[in-house]
N, C-alpha and C positions, 0 to 999 in steps of 0.2 A: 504493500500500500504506500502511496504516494506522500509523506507528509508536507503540510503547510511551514514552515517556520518563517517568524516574523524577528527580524531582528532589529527590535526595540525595541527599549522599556517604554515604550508611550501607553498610559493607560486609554486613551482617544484612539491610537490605533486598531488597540485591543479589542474594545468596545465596538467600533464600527465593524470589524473581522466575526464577531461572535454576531450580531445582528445581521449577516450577512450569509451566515449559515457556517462560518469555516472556526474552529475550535484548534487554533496556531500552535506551536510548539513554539515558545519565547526564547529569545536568545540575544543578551545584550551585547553589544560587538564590544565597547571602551574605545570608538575610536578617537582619536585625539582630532575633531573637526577644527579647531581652531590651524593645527599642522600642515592637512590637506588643505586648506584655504592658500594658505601661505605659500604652500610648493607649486599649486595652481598657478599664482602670480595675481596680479592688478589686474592685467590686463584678460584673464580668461571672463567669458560673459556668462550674467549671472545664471543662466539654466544650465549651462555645464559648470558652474559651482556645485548646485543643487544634486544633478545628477551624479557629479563624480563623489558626494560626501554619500550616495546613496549605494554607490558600486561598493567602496569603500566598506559600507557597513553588511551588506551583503557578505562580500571578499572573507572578512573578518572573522564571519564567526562560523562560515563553512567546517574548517578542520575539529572544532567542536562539535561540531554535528557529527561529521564522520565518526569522532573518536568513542561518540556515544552511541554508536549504533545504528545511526540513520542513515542508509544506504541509497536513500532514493526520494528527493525531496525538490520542492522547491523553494525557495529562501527570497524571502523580499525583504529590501534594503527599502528606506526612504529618509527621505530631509528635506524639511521648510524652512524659507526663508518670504521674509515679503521685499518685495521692489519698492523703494516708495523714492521719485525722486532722483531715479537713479543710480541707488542705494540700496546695497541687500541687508537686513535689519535680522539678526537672529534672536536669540533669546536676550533682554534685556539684563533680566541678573538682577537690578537691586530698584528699589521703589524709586527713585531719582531718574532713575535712567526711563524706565517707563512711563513716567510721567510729562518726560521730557518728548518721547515720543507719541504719546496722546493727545500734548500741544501741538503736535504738527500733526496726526491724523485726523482727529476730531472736523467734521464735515465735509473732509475728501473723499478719494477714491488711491488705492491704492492696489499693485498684482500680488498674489499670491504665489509663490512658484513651489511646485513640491518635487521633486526630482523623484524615480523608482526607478529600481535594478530589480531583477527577476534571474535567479541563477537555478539552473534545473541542473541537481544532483543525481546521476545515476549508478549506482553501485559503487558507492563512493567517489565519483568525481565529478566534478564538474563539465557537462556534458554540452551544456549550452547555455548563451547569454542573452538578455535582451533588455533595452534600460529608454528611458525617456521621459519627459518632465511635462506636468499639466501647468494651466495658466490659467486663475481667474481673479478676477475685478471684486473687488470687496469696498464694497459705500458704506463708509463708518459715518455714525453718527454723532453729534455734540453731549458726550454727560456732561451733568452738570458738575459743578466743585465738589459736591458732596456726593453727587452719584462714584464721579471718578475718584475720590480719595476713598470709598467704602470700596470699589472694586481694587487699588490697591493694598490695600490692607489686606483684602482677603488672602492675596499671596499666589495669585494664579495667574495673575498675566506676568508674573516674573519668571517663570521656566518656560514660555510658548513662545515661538517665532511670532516678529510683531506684536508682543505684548496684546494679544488677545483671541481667544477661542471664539467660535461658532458655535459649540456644539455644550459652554457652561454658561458660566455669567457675562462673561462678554460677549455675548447674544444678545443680549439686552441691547446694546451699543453697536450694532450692524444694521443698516438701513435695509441693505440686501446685495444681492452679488450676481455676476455675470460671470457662469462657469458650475463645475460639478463641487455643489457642498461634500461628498466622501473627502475629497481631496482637500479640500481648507482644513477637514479637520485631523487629514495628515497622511492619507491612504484613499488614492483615486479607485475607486473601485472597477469603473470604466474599462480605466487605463491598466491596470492591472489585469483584467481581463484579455483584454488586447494581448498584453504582451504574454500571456501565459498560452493563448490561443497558435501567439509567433512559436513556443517551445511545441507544440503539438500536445496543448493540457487542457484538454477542458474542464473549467471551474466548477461546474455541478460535478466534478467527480471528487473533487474535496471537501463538498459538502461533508457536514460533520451529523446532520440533522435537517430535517425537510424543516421549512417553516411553518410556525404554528400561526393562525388568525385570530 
């Protein structure tokens, strides 16, 4: 049997993987994204930013897989970052830094980018690749002082690309978007699809469970 493995700890990844019928094998890579940015250079553009922090995390945690006995899998990598500006914006890190970037979202429009790598393990190897990045438009809207210093506080848009989710409380603060919500909220599912389709996998075969209504 085929397994799924997701390599991230994103509880949002997770979450949209199990509503979608597929029950992942998790696998965190550790990679040092700040590293790959930098050996990239300036001048790489930013969907193959995106994309290569996503090969990368794929790449990573393959030999763990093997070493545990998964002989035959598929392994998705992924990585968000938002465009704004010209600007790839990753995880803000401390209530300053977010806030500071709220001052410049708040009543824009900004891309999303989310890079995915799809690596199909066949009896232990890496047998085939396939990787590419979604893009959608996200119209944030103005909270107020008090909206937006009780959503930093909460302490959640400090670990999420562009200091804000879709899919928690900064929902509240998105006007609406142009493009596939799965993917804003970290795993295009689409696209994912697609590229498992490129490996010769059809995704109802990893179904974990038929959906219930």
């Amino acid at each position: 049997m085929t397994r799924f493995v997701l390599a991230s700890a994103s509880p949002a990844r997770l979450s949209v993987l199990r509503a979608a019928g597929i029950e992942p094998t998790v696998r965190v890579s550790g990679v040092d994204e700040d590293a790959v940015t930098r050996a990239l250079g300036a001048a790489a553009a930013p969907h193959t930013v995106v994309t290569e922090l996503a090969r990368a995390k794929a790449d990573a945690v393959v030999p763990g897989v093997v070493r545990d006995g998964i002989e035959d899998a598929v392994v998705v990598g992924c990585d968000s970052m938002l465009l704004q500006d010209g600007e790839l914006l990753g995880k803000p890190g401390t209530v300053d830094v977010a806030r500071t970037r709220w001052a410049s979202m708040a009543g824009r429009s900004a891309t999303l980018l989310t890079g995915h790598c799809v690596l199909k393990v066949s009896d232990g190897v890496v047998a085939g690749e396939q990787a590419a990045h979604s893009e959608t438009v996200v119209h944030f809207g103005t909270p107020s002082d008090a909206e937006l210093s009780a959503y930093l506080a909460s302490g959640e848009p400090l670990a999420v690309a562009g200091a804000f989710t879709l899919d928690g409380l900064g929902g509240w603060f998105v006007d609406r978007i142009e493009g596939d919500p799965s993917s804003v909220v970290g795993i295009g599912l689409p696209l994912v699809r697609s590229l498992l389709r490129a490996l010769e996998v059809d995704v109802t075969d990893l179904w974990s469970a038929a959906p219930s209504w």
